[in-house]
Structures are given as C-alpha cells and as structure tokens.
C-alpha positions in Angstrom: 25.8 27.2 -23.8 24.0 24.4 -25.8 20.8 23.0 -24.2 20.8 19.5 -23.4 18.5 17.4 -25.5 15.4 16.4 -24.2 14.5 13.0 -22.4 11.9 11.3 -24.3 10.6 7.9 -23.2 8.5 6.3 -25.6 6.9 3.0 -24.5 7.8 -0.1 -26.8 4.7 -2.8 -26.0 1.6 -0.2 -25.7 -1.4 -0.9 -27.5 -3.3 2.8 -27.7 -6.1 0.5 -29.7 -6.7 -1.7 -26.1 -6.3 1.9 -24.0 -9.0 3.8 -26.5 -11.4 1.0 -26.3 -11.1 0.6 -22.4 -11.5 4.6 -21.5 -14.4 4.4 -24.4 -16.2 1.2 -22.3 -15.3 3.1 -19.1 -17.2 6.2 -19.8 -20.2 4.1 -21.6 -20.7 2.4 -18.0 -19.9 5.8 -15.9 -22.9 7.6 -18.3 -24.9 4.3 -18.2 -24.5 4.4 -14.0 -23.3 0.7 -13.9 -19.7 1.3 -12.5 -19.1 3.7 -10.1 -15.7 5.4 -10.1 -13.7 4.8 -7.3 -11.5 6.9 -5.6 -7.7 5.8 -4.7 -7.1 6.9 -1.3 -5.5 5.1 1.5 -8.8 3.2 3.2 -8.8 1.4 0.0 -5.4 0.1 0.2 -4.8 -0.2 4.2 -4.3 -4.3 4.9 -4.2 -5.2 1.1 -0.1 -5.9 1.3 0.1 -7.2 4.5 -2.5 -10.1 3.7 -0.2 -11.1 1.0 2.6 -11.7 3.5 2.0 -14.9 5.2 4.1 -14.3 7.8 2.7 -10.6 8.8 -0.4 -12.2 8.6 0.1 -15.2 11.0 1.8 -12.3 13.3 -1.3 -10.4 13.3 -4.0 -13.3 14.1 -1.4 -14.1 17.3 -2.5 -10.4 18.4 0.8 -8.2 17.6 4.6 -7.7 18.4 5.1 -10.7 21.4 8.6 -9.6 21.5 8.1 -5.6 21.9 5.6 -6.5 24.7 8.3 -8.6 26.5 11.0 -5.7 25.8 8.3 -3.4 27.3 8.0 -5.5 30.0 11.9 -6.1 30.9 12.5 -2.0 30.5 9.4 -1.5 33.4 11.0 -4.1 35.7 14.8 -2.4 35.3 13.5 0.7 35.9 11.4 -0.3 39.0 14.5 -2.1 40.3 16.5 0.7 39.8 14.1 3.0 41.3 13.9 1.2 44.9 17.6 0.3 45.0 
C-alpha cells in the first residue's frame, strides 16, 4: 500500500521577523521582572464574552432568568394542585 502524503500547512501572511522580536522583548521584560507572565486558565476568562453581549448583559443586571423563575413557579403550583385534588 502507498502512504498518503503528508498534510502540511504553511501559513501565507506570517512575519517570523515581528514573532522573533516579540518572544526576544518578552523574555528581556520576564528577566528584567517588568511583566509578569500570566497564566490562561478559566478565572481569567469567566464574564469576559458575556460583557460583550449586550443583551446577556442587560439580563444579568435585571438579576437572572425572569422566565425560568416563573416556569419554576407554575410547575410548584401544578404540583401542589395536583397533590390536594
């Protein structure tokens, strides 16, 4: 059987100059203790894509779901009525 050939993506519009210098500044600052390196991790990013929503952000200054409360709330009041009937 012949081998498939290989999947190589080589990027069009990269600038390996611009990368060089920026790892090159990055590591001057980490040795020079000005920046501090940052980890990724999910406290970092919780809220950052829901503050760019306007309307997820309107919902959550009115205090949460309105609707689930009221479906809550109608589900509580079947069962109770089926309950003493």
């Amino acid at each position: 059987m012949r081998k498939p050939r290989q999947f190589s993506h080589s990027y069009i519009y990269v600038d390996s100059r611009r990368e060089r210098l920026a790892a090159i500044e990055q590591q001057a600052r980490r040795e020079l203790g000005m920046d501090e390196p940052t980890a990724a991790g999910p406290e970092r990013l919780r809220g950052v894509f829901a503050l760019g929503q306007q309307h997820v952000r309107r919902r959550q200054e009115r205090g949460g779901l309105s609707t689930q409360r009221l479906l809550l709330l109608i589900f509580i009041l079947a069962l109770i009525w089926y309950l003493l009937l």
